[in-house]
mmCIF file of the N, C-alpha and C atoms, coordinates in Angstrom:
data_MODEL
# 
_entry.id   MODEL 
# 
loop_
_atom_site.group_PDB 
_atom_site.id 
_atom_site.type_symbol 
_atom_site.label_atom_id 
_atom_site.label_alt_id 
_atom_site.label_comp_id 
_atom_site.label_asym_id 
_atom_site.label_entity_id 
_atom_site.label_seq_id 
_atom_site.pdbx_PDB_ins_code 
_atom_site.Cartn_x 
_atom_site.Cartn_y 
_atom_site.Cartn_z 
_atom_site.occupancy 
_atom_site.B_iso_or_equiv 
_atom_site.pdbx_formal_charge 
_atom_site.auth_seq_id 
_atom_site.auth_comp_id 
_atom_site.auth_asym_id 
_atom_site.auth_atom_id 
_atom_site.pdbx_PDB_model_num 
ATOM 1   N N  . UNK A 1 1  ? -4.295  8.315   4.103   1.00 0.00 ? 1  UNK A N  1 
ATOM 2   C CA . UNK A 1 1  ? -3.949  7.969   2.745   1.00 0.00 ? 1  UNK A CA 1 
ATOM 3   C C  . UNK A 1 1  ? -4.763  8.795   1.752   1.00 0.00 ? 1  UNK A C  1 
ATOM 4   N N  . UNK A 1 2  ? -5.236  9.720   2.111   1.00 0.00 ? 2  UNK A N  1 
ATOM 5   C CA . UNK A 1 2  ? -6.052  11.023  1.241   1.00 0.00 ? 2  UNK A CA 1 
ATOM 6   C C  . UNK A 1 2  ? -5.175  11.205  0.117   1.00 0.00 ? 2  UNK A C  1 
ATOM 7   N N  . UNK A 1 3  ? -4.076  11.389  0.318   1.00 0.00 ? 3  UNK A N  1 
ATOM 8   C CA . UNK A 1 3  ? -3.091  11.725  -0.869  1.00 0.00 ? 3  UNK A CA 1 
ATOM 9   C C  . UNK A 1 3  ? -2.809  10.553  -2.057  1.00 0.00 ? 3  UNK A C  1 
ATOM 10  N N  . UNK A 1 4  ? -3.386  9.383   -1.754  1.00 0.00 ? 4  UNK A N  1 
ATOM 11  C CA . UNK A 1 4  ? -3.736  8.481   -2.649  1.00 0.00 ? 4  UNK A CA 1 
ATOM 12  C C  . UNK A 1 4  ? -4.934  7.786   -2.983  1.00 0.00 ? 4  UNK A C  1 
ATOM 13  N N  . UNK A 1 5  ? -5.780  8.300   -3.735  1.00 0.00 ? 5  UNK A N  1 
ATOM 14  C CA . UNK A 1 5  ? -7.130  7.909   -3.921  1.00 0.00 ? 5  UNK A CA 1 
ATOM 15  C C  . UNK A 1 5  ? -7.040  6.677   -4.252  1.00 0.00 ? 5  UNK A C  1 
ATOM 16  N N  . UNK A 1 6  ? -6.388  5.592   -5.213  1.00 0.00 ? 6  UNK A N  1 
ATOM 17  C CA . UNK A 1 6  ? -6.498  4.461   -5.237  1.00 0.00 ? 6  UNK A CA 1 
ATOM 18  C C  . UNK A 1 6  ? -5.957  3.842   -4.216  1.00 0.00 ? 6  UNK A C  1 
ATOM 19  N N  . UNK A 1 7  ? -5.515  3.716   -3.226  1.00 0.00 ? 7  UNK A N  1 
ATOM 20  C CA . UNK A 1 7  ? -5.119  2.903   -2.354  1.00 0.00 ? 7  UNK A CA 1 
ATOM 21  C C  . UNK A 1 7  ? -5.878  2.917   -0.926  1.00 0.00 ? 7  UNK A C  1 
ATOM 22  N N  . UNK A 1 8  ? -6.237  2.053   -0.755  1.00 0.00 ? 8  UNK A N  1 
ATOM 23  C CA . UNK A 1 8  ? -7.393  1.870   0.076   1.00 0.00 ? 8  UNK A CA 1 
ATOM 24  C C  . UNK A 1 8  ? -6.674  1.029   1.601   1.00 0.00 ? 8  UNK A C  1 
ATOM 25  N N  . UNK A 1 9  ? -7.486  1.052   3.063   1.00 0.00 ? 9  UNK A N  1 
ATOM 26  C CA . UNK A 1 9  ? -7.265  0.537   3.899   1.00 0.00 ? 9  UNK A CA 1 
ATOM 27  C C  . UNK A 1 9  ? -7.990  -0.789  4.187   1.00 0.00 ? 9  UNK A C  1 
ATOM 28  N N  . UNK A 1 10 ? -7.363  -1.774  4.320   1.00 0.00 ? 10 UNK A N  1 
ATOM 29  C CA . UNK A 1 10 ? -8.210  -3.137  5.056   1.00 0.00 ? 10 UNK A CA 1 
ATOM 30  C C  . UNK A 1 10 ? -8.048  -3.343  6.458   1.00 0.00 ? 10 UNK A C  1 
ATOM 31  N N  . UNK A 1 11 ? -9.012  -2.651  6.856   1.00 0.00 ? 11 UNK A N  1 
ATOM 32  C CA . UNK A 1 11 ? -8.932  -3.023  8.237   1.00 0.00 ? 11 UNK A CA 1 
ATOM 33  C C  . UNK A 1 11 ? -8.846  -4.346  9.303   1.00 0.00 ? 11 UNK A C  1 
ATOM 34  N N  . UNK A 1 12 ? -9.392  -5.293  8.128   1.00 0.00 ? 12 UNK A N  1 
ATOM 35  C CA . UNK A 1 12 ? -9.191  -6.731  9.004   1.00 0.00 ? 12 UNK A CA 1 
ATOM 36  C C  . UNK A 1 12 ? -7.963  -7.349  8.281   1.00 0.00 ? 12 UNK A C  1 
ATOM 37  N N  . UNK A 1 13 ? -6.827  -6.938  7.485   1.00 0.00 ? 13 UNK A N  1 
ATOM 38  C CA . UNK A 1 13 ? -5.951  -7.367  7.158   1.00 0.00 ? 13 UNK A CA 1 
ATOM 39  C C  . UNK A 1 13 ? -5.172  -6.693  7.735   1.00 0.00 ? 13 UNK A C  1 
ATOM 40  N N  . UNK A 1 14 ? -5.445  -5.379  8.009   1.00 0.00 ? 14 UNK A N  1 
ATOM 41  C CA . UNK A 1 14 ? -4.184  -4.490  8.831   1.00 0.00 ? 14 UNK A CA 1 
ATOM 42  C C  . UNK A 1 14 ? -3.328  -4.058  7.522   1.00 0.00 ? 14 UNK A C  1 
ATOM 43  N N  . UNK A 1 15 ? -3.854  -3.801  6.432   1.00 0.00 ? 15 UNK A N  1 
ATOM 44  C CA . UNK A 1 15 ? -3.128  -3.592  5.088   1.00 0.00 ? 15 UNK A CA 1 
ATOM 45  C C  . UNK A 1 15 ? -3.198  -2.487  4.061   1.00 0.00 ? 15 UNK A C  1 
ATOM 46  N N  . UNK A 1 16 ? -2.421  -2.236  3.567   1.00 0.00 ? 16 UNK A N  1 
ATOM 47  C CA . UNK A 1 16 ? -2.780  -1.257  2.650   1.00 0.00 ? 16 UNK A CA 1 
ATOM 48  C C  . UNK A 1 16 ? -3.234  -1.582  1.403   1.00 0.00 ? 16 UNK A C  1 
ATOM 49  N N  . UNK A 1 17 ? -3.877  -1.365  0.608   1.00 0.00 ? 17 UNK A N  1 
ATOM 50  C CA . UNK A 1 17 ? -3.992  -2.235  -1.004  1.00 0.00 ? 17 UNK A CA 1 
ATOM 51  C C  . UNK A 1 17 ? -3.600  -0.961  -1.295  1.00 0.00 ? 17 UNK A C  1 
ATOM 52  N N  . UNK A 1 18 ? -2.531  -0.687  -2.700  1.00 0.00 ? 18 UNK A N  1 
ATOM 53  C CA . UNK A 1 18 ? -2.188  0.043   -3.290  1.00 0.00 ? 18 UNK A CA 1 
ATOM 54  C C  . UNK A 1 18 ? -2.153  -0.565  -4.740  1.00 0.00 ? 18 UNK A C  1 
ATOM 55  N N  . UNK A 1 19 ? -2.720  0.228   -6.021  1.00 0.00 ? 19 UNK A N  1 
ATOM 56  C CA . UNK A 1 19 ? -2.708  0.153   -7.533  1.00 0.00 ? 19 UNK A CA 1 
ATOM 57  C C  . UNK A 1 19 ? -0.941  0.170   -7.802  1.00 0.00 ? 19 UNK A C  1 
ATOM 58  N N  . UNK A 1 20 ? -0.464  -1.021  -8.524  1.00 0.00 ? 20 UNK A N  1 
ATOM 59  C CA . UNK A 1 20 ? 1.029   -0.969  -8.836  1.00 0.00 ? 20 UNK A CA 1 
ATOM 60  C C  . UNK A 1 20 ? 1.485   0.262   -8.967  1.00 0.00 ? 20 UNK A C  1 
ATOM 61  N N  . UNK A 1 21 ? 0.806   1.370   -10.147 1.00 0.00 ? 21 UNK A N  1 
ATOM 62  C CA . UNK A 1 21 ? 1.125   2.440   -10.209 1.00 0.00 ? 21 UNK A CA 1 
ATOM 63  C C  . UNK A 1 21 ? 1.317   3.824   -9.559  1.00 0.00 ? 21 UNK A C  1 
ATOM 64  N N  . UNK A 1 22 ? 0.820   3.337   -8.020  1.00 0.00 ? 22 UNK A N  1 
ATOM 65  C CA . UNK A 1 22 ? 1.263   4.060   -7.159  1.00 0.00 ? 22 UNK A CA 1 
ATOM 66  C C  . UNK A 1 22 ? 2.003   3.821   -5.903  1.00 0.00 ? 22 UNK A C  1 
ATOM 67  N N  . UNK A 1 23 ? 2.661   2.276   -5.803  1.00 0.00 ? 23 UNK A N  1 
ATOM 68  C CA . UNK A 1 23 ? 3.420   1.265   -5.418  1.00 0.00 ? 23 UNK A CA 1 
ATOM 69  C C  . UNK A 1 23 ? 4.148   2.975   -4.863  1.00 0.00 ? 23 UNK A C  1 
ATOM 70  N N  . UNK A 1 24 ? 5.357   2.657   -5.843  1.00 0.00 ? 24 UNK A N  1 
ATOM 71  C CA . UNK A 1 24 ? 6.651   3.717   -5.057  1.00 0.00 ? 24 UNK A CA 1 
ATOM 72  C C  . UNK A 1 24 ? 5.963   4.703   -4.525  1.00 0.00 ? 24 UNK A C  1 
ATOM 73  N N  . UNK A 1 25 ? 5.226   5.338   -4.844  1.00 0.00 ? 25 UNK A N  1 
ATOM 74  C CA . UNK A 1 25 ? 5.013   7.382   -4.309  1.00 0.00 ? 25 UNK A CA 1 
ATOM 75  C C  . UNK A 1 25 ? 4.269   6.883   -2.697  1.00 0.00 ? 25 UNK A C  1 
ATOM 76  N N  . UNK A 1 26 ? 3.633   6.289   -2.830  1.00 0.00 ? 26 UNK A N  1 
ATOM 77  C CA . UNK A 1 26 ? 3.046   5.474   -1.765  1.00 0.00 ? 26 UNK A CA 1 
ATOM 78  C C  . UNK A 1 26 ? 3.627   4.743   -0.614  1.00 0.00 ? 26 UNK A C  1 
ATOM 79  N N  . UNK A 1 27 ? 5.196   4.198   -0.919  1.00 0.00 ? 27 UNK A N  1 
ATOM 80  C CA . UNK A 1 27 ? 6.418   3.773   -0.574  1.00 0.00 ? 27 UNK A CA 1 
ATOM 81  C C  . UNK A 1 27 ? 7.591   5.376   0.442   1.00 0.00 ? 27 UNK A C  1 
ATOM 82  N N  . UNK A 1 28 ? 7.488   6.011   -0.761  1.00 0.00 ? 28 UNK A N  1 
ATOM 83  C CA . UNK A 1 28 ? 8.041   6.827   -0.299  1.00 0.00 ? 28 UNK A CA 1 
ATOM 84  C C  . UNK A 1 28 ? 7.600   7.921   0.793   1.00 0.00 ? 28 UNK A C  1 
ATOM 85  N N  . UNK A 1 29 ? 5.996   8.168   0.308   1.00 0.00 ? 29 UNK A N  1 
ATOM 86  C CA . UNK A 1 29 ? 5.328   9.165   1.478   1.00 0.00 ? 29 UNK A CA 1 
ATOM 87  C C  . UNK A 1 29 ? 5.137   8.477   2.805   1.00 0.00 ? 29 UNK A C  1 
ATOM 88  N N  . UNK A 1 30 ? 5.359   6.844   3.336   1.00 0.00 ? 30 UNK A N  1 
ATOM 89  C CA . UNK A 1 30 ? 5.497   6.228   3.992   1.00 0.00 ? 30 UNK A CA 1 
ATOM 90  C C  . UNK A 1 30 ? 6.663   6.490   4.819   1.00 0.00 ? 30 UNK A C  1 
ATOM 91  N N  . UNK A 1 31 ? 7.792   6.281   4.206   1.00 0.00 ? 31 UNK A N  1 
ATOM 92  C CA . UNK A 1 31 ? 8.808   6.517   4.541   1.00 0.00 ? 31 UNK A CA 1 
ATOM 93  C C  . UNK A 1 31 ? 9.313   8.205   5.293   1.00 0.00 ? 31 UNK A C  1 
ATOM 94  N N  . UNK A 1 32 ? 8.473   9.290   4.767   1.00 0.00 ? 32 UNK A N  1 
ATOM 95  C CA . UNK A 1 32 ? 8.302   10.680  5.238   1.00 0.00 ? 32 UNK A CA 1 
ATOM 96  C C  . UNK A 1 32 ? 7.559   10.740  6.369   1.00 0.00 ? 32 UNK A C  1 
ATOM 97  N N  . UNK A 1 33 ? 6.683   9.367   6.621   1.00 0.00 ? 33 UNK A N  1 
ATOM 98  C CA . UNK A 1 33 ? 5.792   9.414   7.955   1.00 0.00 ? 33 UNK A CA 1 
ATOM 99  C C  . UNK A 1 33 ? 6.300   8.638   9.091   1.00 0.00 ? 33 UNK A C  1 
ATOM 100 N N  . UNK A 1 34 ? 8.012   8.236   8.543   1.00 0.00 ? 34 UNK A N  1 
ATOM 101 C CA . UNK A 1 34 ? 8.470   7.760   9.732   1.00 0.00 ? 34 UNK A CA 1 
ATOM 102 C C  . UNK A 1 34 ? 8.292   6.523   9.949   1.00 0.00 ? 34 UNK A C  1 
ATOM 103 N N  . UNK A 1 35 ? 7.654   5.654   8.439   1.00 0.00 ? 35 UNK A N  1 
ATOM 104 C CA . UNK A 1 35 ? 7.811   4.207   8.669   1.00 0.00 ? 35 UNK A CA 1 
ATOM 105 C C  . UNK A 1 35 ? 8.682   3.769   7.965   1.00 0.00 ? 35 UNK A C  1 
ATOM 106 N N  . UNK A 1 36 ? 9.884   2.843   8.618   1.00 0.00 ? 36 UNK A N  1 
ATOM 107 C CA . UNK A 1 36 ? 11.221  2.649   8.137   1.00 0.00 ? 36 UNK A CA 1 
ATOM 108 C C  . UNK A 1 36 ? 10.958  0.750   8.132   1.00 0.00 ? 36 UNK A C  1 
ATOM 109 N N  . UNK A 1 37 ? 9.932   0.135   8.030   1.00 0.00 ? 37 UNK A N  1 
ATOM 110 C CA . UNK A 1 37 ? 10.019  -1.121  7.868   1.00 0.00 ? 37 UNK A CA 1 
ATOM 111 C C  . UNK A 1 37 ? 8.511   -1.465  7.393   1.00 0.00 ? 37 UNK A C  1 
ATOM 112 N N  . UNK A 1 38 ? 8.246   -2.449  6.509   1.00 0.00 ? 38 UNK A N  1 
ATOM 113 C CA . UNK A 1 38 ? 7.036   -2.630  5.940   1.00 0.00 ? 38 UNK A CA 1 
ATOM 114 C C  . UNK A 1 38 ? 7.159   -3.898  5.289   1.00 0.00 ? 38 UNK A C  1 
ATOM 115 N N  . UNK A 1 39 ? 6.351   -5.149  5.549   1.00 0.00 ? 39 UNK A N  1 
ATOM 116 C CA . UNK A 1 39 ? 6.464   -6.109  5.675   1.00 0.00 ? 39 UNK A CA 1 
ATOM 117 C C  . UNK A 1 39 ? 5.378   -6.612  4.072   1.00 0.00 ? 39 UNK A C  1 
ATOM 118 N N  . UNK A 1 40 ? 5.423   -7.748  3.398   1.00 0.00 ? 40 UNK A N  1 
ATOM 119 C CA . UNK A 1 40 ? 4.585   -7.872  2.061   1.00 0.00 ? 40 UNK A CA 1 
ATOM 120 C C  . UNK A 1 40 ? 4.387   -7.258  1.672   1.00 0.00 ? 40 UNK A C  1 
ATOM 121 N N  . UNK A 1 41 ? 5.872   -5.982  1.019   1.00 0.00 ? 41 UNK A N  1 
ATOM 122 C CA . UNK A 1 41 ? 5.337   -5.184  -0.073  1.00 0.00 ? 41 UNK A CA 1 
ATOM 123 C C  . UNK A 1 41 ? 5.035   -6.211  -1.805  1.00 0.00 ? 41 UNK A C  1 
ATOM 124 N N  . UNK A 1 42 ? 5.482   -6.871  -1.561  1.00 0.00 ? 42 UNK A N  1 
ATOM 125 C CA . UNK A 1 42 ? 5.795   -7.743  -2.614  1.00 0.00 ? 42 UNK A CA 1 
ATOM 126 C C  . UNK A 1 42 ? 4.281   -8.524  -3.087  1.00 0.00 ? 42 UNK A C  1 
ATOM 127 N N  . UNK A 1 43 ? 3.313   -8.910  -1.934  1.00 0.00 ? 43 UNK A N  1 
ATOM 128 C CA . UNK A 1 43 ? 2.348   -9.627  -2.007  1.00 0.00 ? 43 UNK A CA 1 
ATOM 129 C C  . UNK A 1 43 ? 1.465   -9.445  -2.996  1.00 0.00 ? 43 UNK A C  1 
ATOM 130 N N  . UNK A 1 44 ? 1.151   -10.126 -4.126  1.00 0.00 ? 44 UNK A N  1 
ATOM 131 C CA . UNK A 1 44 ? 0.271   -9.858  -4.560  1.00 0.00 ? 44 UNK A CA 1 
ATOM 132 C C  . UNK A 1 44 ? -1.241  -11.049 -4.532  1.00 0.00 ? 44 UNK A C  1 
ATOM 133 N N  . UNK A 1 45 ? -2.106  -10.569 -4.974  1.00 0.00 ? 45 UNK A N  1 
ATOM 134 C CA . UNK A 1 45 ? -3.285  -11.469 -4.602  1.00 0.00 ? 45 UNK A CA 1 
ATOM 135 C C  . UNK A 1 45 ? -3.649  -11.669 -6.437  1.00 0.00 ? 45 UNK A C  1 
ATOM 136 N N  . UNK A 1 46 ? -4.150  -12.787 -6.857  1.00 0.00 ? 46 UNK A N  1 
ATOM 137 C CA . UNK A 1 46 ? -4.755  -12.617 -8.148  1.00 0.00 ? 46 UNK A CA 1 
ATOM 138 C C  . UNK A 1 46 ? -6.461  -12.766 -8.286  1.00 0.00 ? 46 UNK A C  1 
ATOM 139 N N  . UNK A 1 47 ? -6.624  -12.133 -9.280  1.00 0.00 ? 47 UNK A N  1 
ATOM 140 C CA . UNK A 1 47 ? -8.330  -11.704 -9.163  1.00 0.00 ? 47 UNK A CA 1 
ATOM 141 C C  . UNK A 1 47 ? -8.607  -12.742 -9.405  1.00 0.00 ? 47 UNK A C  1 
ATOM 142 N N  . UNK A 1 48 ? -10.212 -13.087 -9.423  1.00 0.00 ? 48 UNK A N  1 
ATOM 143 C CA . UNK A 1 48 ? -10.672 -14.379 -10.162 1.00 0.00 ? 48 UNK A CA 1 
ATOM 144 C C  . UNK A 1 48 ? -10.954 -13.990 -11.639 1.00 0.00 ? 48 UNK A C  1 
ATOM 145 N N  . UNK A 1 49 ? -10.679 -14.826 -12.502 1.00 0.00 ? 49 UNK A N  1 
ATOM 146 C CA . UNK A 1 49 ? -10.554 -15.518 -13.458 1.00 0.00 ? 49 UNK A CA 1 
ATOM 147 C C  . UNK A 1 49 ? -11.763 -16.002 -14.587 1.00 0.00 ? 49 UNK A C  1 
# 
């Protein structure tokens, strides 16, 4: 994920965190790596408050 500096790996979630604003490009270079299914893109978490 070099090609996206804000989006980071969680290794004990097995997840990607991605900044909304790089949601799609992030979506799509996925999709160029041959992943055709991706599960809680939708998820979001809210910060504390």
């Amino acid at each position: 994920m070099e090609e996206f500096p804000g989006a980071e790996w969680d290794e004990a979630a097995g997840a990607v965190i991605v900044p909304v604003a790089q949601a799609r490009a992030v979506a799509e270079w996925l999709l160029g790596q041959g992943v055709d299914y991706c599960s809680n893109v939708t998820g979001v978490d809210y910060l504390e408050r």
